[in-house]
N, C-alpha and C positions, 0 to 999 in steps of 0.2 A: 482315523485316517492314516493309512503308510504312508502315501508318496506326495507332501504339500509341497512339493516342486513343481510336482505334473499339477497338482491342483492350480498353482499358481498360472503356469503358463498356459492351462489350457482355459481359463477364467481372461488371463491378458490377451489370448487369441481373439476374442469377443470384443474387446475394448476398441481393438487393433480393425477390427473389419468394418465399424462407425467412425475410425478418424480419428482414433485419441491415441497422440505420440508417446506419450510416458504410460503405457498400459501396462508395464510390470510393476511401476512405482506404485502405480495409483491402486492395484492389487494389492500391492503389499500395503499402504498403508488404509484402508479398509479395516485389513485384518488386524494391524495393529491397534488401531481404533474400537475395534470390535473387544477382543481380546484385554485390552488395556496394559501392552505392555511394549519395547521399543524391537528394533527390528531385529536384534542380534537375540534376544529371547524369543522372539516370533519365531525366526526359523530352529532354533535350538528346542522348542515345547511346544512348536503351534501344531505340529499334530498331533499330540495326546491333546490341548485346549480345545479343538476345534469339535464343538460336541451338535447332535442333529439342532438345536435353538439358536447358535451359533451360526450354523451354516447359511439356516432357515432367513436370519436375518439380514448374512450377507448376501443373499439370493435378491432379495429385496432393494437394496443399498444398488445393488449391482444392473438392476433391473431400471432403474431410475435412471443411473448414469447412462447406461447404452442410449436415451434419450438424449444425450450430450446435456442433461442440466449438470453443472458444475459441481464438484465431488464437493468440494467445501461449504458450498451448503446445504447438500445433505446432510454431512456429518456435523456442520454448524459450526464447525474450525478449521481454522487457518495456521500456518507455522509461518513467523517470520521472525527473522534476525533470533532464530534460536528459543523463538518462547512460542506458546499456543495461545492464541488470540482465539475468541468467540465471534462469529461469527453469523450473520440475518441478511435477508434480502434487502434490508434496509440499507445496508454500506454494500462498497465493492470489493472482490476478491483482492488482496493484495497480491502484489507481484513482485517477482526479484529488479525491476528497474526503481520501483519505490527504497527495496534494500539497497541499494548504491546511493541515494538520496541521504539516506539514513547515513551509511558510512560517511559519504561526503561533509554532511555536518556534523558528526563527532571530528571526525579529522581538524576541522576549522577551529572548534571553540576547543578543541587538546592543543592546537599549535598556538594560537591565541593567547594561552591560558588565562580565561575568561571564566574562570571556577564557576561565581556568582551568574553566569548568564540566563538573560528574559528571551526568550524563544516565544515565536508565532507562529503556529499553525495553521496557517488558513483551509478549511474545508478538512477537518481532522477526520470524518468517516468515522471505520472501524477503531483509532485512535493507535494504529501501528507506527506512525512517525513519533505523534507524541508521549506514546509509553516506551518506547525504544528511548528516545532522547534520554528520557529522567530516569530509565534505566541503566544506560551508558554511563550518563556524566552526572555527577553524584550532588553537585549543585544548584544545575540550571532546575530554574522553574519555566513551564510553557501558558499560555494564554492556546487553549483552543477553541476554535470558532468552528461552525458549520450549521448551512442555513435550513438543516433538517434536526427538530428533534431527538424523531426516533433514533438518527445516528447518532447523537449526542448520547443517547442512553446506551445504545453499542458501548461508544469509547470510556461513558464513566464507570460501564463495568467491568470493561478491562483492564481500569487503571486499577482498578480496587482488587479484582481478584491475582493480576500479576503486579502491581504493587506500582506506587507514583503515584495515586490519589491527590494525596497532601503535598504535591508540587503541579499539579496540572488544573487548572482555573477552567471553566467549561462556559462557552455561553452561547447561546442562538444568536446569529449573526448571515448576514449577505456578505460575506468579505469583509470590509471593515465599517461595519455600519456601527456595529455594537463596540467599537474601542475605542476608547478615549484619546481627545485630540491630542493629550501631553502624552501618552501612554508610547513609549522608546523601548525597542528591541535592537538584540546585539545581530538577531537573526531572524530570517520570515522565510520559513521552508511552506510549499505548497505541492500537492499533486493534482493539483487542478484538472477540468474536464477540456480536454483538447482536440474531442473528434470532431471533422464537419457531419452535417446532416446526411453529405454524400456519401462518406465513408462508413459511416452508421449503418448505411442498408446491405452493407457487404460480410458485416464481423460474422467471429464463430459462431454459434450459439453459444459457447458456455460465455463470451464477453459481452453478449445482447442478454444473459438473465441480470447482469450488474444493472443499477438503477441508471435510467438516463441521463438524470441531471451530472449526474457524479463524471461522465462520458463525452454530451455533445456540446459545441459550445459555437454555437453560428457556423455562416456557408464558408468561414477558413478555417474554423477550431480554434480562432481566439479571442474572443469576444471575452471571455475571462481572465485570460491572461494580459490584451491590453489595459484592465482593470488593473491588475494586479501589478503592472507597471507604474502604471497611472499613480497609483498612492503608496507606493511601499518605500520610496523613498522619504516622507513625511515622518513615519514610524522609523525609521532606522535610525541606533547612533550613530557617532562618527566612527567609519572601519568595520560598521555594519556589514552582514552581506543576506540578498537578495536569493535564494536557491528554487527553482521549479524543475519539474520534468514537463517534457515536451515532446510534441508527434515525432514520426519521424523524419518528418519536411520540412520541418517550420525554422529549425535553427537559423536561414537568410533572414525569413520574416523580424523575426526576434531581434536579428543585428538591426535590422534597418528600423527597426523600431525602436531601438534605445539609442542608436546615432542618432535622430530625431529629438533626445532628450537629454537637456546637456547635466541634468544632473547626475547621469551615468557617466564613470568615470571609469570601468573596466569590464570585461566580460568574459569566460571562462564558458567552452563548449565541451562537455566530458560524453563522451560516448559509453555504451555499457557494452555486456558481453559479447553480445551481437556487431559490434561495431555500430553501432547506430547512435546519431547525434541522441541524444535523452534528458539529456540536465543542464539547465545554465545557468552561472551561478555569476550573480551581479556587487559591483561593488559602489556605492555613490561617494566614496571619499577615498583622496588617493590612500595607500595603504603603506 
């Protein structure tokens, strides 16, 4: 091939005419996928690499996506906070508001410094929060839970092949069914499922291939997270704190839901890139 420029952008032209914003990126990483090498070799050798089996394949890959099924499960990977996660229709695509989650709790247990910290995962999925964690902070161990096995097999093979295994505890669980009543975390992060039913029948396609349970959660979107209110103070130490992500309307809901609960004692609304309410992060002991 001479001109993997043109190739590229007239491959991203196609992407662009079904509705897919990032059609350059998502082009180039294809090919880097393909290829097995990162972007700054891609464009430097991807057209001497680009050979007629190659193309053949990409044709294919590409051919799927114009159907808006989501690029990361074709390709069966995911990139977050810097590492390649494995990827199944079984868990959901992670997202960059999950990565702001993820920073938010290294921030806490580095200021803390809570070396030894017991972290809780509730509803771990693909297992991006809690191999992030134990890959950050070099002491915490996590409890992860989530009420599907086959996710459970997602995250224990991502601990194993990007490493935390021997710090990450894995067990089928509804929330906290499966943890023991004495069992105290310094921390209980969650990406819990926060769409209403109504909102459900509006999403992209590529956020309707993600598994439902993982998505809707009652006619407000929180029928899991007032769960998650409900009990997570029980599990917490003292100076414990409480982290989820949340829709983007719910943060009033949320207040008025913990004003309601006097063993909340603080609450923190951090917005992400978008400016949008996304994560709130609870405290039950003054601090």
């Amino acid at each position: 091939m001479e001109n993997l420029s043109k190739f590229i952008s007239q491959k991203a032209a196609l992407l662009e005419k079904v509705g897919i914003d990032q059609a350059k990126a998502e082009i180039e990483l294809i090919l880097c996928h393909l290829l097995e090498v990162d972007r700054l070799k891609m464009y430097l050798d991807g057209a001497k690499l680009l050979s007629d089996t190659v193309i053949a394949r990409f044709d294919k890959i590409l051919e799927k996506r114009l159907t808006r099924y989501p690029l990361q499960y074709i390709l069966g990977e995911a990139w977050f906070y810097g590492r390649k996660f494995f990827i199944s229709e079984a868990v959901m695509v992670p997202t960059p508001e999950t990565e702001l989650l993820c920073e938010l709790a290294i921030n806490f247990i580095r200021k803390r410094s809570l070396a030894r910290s017991r972290i809780l995962d509730i509803g771990v999925g693909s297992g991006v929060i809690s191999v992030t964690l134990v890959g950050e902070l070099e002491q915490a161990t996590v409890l992860a839970v989530d009420i599907s096995e086959t996710a459970l097999e997602v995250a224990r093979y991502n601990a194993t092949s990007l490493g935390g295994l021997d710090r990450i505890e894995f067990r089928l669980s509804n929330m906290f069914e499966a943890v023991g009543k004495d069992e105290k975390f310094d921390l209980i992060v969650s990406n819990p499922p926060y769409i209403t039913e109504e909102d459900y029948k509006i999403l992209p396609p590529e956020v309707l291939a993600d598994p439902k349970i993982a998505l809707v959660a009652g006619e407000k979107g929180l029928d899991v997270i007032e769960e998650l209110l409900r009990q997570a103070p029980d599990f917490l130490n003292d100076n414990g704190r409480l982290m989820f992500e949340i829709g983007y309307n719910q943060a009033l809901w949320v207040v008025e839901l913990t004003e309601k609960d006097k063993r909340y004692r603080s609450i923190d609304i951090v917005k992400d890139l978008n400016r949008v309410d996304r994560v709130i992060i609870l405290s039950c002991k003054d601090a």
